[in-house]
N, C-alpha and C positions, 0 to 999 in steps of 0.2 A: 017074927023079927024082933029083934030086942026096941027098947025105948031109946035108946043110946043113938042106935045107928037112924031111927025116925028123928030125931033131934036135927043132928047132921045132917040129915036130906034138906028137911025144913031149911034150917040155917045155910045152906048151900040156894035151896032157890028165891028166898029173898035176897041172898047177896047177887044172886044172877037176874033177878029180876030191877031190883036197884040202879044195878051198873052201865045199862042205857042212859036214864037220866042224868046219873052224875054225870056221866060222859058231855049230854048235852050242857049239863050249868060249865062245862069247859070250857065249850067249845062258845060258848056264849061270851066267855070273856078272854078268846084270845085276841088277836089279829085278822083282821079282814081276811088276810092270805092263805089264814090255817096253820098258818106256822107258830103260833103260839106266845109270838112275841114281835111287837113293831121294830122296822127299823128304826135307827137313833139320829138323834138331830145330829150336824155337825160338829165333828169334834176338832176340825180345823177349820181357818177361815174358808168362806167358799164364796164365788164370785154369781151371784144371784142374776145380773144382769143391768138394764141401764137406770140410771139413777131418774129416772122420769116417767118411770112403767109406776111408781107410787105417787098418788095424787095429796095435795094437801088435802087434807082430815079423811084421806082414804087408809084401806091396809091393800096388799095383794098375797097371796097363797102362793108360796114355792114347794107346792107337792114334790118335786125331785127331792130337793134339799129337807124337809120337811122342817120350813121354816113359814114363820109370817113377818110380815113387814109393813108397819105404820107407818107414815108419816102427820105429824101435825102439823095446826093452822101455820106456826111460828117456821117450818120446814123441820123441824128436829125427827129422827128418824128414831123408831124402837123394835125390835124384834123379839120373837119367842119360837121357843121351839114348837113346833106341831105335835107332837106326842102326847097326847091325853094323860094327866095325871091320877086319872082314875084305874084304868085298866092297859094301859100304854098301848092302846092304838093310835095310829096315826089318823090325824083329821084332816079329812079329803074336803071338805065343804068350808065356803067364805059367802056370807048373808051379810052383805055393806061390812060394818066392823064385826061381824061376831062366829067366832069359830064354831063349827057344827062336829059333835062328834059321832062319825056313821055307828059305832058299837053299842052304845047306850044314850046317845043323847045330850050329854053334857054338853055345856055351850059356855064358850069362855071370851070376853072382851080382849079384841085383837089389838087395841090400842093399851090397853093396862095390863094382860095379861089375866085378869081375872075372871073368876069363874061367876056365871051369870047364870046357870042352870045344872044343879045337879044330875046328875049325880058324885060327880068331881065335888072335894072338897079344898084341893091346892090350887093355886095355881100354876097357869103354866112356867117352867124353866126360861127366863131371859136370856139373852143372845148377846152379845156383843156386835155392832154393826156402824156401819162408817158410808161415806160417797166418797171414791178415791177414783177420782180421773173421770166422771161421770159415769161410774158402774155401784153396786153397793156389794159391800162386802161383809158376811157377817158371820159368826163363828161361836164358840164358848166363851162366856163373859171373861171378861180381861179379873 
């Protein structure tokens, strides 16, 4: 057999032997779901629920909307989107104020928006949000 075509094998089974793992560093930073990409925070306003479900110096988690929602001591309300700006998963977990990201870990201040544990190096996207009628409504920054 020539040296030519022994090259080509060789080079064919380290590419097949490879291609498992790159597969998994994929799959490692997609989406929870597998689908390779998170859904996206709201890109219109959206009606969260009653304006009393957020406590002073609390946050709550709107996994539907993939929002979070502060409020401070003074009552002033601030939101961000849920989407990890490391890998754009969405963040399923709330530990008092601090978002948990289930992909890598990242941990970001729900009241500032900032990132408190990398691997993230942004922070998270701010929201635009309101109390209208005793409900909160919140959406893409104005």
């Amino acid at each position: 057999m020539p040296a030519h075509s022994s090259a080509t094998r060789r080079t064919v089974l380290r590419g097949a032997a490879a291609a498992p793992v790159a597969g998994l560093g994929l799959a490692a930073c997609s989406a929870p779901d597998g689908s390779g990409s998170a859904t996206a925070a709201p890109t219109a306003p959206v009606d969260l629920g009653a304006e009393n479900e957020v406590a002073k110096g609390g946050a709550k988690l709107y996994r539907d909307h993939n929002v979070v929602v502060s409020r401070a001591e003074d009552g002033t309300l601030k939101a961000y989107s849920t989407i990890c700006t490391h890998a754009g998963c969405p963040i399923n977990k709330l530990r008092g104020t601090t978002l948990v990201c289930p992909c890598h870990g990242s941990e970001f201040d729900a009241v500032t928006g900032k990132v408190v544990q990398a691997p993230a190096t942004e922070p998270l996207t701010e929201l635009s949000v309101k109390a209208a009628k005793g409900r909160i409504v919140a959406g893409p920054a104005d």
